[in-house]
KEVEX-892075 format. One record per atom (N, C-alpha, C): x, y, z; residue in three letters; atom name; residue number from 1. Coordinates in pm, whole numbers, plus 50000, padded with zeros to 5 digits. Example, Ala and Ser with C-alpha at 12.3 -4.5 7.8 and 13.67 -1.06 7.14 Angstrom:
<<51319; 49431; 50780>; "ala"; "N"; 1>,
<<51230; 49550; 50780>; "ala"; "CA"; 1>,
<<51320; 49670; 50780>; "ala"; "C"; 1>,
<<51285; 49775; 50708>; "ser"; "N"; 2>,
<<51367; 49894; 50714>; "ser"; "CA"; 2>,
<<51290; 50003; 50787>; "ser"; "C"; 2>,
***
This chain:
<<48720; 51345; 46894>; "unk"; "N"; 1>,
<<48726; 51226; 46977>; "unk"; "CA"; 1>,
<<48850; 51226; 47066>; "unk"; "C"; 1>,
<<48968; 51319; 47039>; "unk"; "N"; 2>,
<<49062; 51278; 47131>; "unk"; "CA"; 2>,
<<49063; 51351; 47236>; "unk"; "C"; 2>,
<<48986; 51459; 47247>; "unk"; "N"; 3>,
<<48977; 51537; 47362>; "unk"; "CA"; 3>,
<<48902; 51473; 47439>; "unk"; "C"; 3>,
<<48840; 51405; 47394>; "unk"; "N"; 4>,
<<48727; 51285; 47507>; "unk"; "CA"; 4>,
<<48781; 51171; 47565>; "unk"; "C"; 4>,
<<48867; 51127; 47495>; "unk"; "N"; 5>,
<<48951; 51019; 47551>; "unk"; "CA"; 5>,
<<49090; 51045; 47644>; "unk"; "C"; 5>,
<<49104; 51195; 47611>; "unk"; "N"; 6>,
<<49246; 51221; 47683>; "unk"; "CA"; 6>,
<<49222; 51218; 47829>; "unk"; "C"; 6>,
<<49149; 51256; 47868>; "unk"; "N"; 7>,
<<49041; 51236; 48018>; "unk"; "CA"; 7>,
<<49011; 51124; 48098>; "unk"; "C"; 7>,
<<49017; 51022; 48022>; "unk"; "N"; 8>,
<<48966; 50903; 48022>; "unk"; "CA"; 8>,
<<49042; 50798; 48096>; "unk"; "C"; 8>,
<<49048; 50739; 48236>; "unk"; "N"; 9>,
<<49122; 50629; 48286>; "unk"; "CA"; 9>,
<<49146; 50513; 48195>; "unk"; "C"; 9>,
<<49238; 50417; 48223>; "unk"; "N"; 10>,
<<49267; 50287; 48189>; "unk"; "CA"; 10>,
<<49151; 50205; 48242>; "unk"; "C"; 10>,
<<49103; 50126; 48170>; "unk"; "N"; 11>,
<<48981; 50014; 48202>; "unk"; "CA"; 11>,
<<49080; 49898; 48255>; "unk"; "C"; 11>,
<<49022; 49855; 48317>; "unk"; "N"; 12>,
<<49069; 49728; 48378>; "unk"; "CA"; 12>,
<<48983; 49618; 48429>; "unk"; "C"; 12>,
<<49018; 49514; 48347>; "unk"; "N"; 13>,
<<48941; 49353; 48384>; "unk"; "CA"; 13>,
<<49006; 49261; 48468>; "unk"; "C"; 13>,
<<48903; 49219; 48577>; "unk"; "N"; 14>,
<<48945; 49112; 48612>; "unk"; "CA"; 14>,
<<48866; 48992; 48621>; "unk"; "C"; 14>,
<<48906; 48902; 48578>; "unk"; "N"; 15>,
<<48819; 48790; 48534>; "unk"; "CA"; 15>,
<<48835; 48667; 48652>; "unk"; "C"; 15>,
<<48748; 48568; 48687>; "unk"; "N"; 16>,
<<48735; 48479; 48768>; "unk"; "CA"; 16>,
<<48744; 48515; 48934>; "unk"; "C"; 16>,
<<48660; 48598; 48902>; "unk"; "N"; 17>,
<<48622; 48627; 49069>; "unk"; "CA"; 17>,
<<48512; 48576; 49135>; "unk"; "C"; 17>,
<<48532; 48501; 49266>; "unk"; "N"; 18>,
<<48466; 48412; 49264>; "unk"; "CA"; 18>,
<<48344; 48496; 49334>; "unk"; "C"; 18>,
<<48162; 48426; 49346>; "unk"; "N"; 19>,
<<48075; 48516; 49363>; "unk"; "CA"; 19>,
<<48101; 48582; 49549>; "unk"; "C"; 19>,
<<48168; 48492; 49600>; "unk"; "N"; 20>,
<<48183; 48510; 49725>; "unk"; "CA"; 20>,
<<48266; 48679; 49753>; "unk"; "C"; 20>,
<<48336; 48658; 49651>; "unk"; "N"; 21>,
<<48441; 48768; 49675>; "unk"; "CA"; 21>,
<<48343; 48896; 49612>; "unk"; "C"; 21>,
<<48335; 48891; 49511>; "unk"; "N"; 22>,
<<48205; 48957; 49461>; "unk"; "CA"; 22>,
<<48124; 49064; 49547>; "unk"; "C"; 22>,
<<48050; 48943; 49618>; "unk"; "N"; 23>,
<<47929; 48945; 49698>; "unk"; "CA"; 23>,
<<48034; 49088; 49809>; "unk"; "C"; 23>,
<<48091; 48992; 49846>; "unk"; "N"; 24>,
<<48172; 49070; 49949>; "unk"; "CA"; 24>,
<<48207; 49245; 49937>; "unk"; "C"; 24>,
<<48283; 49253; 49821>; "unk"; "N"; 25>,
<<48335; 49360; 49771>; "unk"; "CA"; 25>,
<<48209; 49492; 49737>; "unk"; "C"; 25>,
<<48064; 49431; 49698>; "unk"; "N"; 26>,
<<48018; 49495; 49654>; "unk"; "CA"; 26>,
<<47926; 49539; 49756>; "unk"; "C"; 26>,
<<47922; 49448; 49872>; "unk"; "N"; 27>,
<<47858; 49506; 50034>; "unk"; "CA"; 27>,
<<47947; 49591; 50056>; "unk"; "C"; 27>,
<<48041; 49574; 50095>; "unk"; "N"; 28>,
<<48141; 49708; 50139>; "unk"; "CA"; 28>,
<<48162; 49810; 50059>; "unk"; "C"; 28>,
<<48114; 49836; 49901>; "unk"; "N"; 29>,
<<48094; 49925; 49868>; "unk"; "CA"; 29>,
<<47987; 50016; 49906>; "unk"; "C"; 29>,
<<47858; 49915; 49891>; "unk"; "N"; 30>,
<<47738; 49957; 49914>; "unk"; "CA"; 30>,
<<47730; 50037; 50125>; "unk"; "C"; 30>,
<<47810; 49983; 50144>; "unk"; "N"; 31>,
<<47848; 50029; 50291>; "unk"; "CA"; 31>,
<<47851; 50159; 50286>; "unk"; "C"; 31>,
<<47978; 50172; 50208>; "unk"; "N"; 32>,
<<48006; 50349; 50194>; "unk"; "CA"; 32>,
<<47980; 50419; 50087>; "unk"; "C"; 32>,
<<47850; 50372; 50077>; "unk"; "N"; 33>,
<<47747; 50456; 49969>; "unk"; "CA"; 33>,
<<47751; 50462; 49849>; "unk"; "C"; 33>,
<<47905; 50394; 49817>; "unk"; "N"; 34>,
<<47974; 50387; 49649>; "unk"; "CA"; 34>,
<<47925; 50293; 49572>; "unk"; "C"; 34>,
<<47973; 50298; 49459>; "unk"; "N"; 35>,
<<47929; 50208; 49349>; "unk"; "CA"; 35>,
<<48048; 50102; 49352>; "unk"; "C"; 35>,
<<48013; 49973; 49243>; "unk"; "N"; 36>,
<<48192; 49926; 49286>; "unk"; "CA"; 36>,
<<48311; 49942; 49228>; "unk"; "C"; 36>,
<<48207; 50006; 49143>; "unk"; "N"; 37>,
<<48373; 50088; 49019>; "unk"; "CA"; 37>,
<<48445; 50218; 49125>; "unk"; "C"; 37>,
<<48338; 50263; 49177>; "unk"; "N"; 38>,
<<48430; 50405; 49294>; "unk"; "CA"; 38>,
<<48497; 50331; 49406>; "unk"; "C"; 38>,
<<48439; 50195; 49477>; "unk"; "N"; 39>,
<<48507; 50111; 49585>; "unk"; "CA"; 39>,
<<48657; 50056; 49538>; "unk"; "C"; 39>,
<<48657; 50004; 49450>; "unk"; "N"; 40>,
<<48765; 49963; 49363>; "unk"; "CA"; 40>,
<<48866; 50069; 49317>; "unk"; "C"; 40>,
<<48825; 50171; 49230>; "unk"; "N"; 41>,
<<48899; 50254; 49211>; "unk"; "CA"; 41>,
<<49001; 50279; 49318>; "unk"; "C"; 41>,
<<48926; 50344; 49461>; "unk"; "N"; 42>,
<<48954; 50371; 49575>; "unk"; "CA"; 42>,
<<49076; 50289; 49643>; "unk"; "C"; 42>,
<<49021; 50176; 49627>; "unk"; "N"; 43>,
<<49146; 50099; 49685>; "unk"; "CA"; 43>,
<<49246; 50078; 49577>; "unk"; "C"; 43>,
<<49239; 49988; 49464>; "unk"; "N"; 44>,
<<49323; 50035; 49370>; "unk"; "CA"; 44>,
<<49442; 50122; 49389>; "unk"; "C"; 44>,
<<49373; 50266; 49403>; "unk"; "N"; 45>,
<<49503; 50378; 49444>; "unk"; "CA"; 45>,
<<49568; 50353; 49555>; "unk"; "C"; 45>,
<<49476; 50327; 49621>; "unk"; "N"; 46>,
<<49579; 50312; 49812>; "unk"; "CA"; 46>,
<<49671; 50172; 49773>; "unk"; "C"; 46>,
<<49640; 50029; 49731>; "unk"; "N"; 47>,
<<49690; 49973; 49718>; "unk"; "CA"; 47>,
<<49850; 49976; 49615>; "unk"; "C"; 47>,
<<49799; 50111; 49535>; "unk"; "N"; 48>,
<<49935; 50183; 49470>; "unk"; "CA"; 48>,
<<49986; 50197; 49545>; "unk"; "C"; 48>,
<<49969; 50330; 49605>; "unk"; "N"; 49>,
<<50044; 50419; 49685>; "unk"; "CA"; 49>,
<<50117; 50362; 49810>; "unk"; "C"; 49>,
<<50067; 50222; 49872>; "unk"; "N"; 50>,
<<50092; 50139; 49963>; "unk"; "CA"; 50>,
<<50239; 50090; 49883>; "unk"; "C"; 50>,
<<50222; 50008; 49757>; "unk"; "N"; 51>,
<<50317; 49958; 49710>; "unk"; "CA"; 51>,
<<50415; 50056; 49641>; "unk"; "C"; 51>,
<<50439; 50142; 49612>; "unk"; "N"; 52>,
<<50506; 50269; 49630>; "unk"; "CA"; 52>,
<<50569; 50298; 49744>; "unk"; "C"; 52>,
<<50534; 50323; 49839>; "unk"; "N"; 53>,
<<50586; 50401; 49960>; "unk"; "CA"; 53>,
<<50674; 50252; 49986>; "unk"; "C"; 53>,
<<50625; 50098; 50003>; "unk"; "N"; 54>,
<<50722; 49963; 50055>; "unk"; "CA"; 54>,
<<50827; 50015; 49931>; "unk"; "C"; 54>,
<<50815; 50036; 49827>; "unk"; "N"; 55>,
<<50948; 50031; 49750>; "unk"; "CA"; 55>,
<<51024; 50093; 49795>; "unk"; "C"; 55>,
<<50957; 50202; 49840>; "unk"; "N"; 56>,
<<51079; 50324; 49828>; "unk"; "CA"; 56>,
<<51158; 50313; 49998>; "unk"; "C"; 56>,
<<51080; 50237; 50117>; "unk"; "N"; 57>,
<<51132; 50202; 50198>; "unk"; "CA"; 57>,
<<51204; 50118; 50219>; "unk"; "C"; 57>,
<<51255; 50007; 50079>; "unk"; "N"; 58>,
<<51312; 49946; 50067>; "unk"; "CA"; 58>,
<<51458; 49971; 50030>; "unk"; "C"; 58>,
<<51375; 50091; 49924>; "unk"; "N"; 59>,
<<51564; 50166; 49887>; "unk"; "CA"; 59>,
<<51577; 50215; 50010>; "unk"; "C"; 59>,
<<51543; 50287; 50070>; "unk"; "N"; 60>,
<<51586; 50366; 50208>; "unk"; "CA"; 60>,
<<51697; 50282; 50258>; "unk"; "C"; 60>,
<<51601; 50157; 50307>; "unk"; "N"; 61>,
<<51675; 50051; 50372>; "unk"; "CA"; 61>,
<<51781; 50020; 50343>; "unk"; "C"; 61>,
<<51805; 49975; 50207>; "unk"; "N"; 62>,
<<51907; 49901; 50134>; "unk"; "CA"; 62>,
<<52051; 50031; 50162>; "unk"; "C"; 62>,
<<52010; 50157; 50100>; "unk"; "N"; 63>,
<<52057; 50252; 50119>; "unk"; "CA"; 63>,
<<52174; 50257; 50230>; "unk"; "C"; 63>,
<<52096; 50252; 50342>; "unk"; "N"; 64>,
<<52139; 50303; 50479>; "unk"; "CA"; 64>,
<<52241; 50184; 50524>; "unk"; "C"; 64>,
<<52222; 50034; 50476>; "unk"; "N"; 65>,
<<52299; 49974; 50526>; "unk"; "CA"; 65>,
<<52388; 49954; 50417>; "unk"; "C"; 65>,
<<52418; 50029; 50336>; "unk"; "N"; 66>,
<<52536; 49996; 50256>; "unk"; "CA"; 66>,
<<52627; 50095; 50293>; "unk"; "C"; 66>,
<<52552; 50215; 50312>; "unk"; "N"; 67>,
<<52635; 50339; 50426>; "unk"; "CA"; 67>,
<<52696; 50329; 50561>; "unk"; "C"; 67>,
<<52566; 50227; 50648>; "unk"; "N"; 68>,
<<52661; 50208; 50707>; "unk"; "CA"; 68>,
<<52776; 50057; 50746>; "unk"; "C"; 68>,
<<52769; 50009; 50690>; "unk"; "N"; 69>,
<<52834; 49833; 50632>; "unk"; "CA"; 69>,
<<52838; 49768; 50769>; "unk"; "C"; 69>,
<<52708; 49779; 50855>; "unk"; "N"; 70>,
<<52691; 49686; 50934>; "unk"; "CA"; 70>,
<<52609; 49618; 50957>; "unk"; "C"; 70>,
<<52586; 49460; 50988>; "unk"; "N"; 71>,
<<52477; 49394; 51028>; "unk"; "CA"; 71>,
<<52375; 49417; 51127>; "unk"; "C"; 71>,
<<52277; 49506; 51165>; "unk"; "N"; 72>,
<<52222; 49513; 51278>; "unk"; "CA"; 72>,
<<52081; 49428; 51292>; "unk"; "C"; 72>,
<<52091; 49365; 51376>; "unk"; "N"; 73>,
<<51955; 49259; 51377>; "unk"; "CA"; 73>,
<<51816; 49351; 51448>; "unk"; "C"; 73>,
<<51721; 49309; 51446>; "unk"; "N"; 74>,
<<51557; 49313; 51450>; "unk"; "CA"; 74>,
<<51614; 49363; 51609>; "unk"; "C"; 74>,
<<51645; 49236; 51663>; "unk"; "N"; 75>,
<<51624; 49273; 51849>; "unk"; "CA"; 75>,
<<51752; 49346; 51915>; "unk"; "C"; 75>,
<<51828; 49394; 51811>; "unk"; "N"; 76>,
<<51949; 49506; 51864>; "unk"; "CA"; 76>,
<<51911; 49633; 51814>; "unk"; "C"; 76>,
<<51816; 49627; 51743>; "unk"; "N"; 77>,
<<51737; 49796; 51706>; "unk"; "CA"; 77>,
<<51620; 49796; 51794>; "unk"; "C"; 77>,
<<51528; 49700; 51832>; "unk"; "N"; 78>,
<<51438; 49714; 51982>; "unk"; "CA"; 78>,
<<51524; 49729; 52053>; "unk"; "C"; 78>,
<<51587; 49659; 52141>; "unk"; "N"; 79>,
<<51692; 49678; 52261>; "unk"; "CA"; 79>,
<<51737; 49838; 52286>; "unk"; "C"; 79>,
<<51818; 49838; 52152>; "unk"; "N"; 80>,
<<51873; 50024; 52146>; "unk"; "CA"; 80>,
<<51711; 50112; 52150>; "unk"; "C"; 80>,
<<51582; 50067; 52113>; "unk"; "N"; 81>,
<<51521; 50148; 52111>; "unk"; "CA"; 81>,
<<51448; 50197; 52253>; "unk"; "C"; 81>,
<<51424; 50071; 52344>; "unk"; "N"; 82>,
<<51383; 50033; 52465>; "unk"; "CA"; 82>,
<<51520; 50142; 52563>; "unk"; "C"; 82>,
<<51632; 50103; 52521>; "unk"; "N"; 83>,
<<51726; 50194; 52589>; "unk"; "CA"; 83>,
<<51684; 50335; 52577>; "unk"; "C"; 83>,
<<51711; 50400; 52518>; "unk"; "N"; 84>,
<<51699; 50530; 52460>; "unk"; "CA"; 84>,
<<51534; 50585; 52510>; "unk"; "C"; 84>,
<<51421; 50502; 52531>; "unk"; "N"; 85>,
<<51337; 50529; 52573>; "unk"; "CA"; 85>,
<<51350; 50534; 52787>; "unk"; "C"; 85>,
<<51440; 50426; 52815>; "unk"; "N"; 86>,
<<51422; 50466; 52915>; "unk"; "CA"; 86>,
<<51551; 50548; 53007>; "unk"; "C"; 86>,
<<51632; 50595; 52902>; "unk"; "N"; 87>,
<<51724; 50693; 52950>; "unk"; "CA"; 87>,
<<51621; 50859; 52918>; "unk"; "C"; 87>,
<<51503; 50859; 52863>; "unk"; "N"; 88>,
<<51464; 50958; 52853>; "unk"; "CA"; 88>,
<<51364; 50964; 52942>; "unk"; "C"; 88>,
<<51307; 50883; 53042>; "unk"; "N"; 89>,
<<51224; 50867; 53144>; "unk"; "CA"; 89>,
<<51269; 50924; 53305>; "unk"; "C"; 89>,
***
């Protein structure tokens, strides 16, 4: 029995889904030919790998501005980026 189970994913429940969502989830499976355990699965992972990659762009982030110990705002990294684009034009 344990060679059969070593193979074997984690089951996972989710309870109170409403039929709408349901309904929904299991057209867009049926869309791309899957079942909704393979639709789910599917996203499942991406929705990992999505939240994975924000973490790790977060350390990046955090990272970089402790390196470099300055405040730089949203529209002074467009601005510099808009520059740099049109000194290369």
């Amino acid at each position: 029995m344990a060679i059969y189970t070593r193979g074997m994913g984690k089951v996972l429940q989710v309870r109170d889904v409403s039929d709408e969502t349901y309904a929904a989830l299991s057209r867009q499976a049926a869309d791309r030919g899957q079942s909704l355990s393979q639709y789910l699965r599917r996203e499942l992972d991406d929705l990992a790998r999505i939240g994975d990659a924000l973490a790790h762009n977060e350390r990046v982030i955090r990272d970089l501005r402790s390196k470099i110990q300055a405040d730089v705002t949203r529209e002074e990294i467009v601005a510099a980026l808009h520059e740099g684009r049109r000194e290369r034009s």
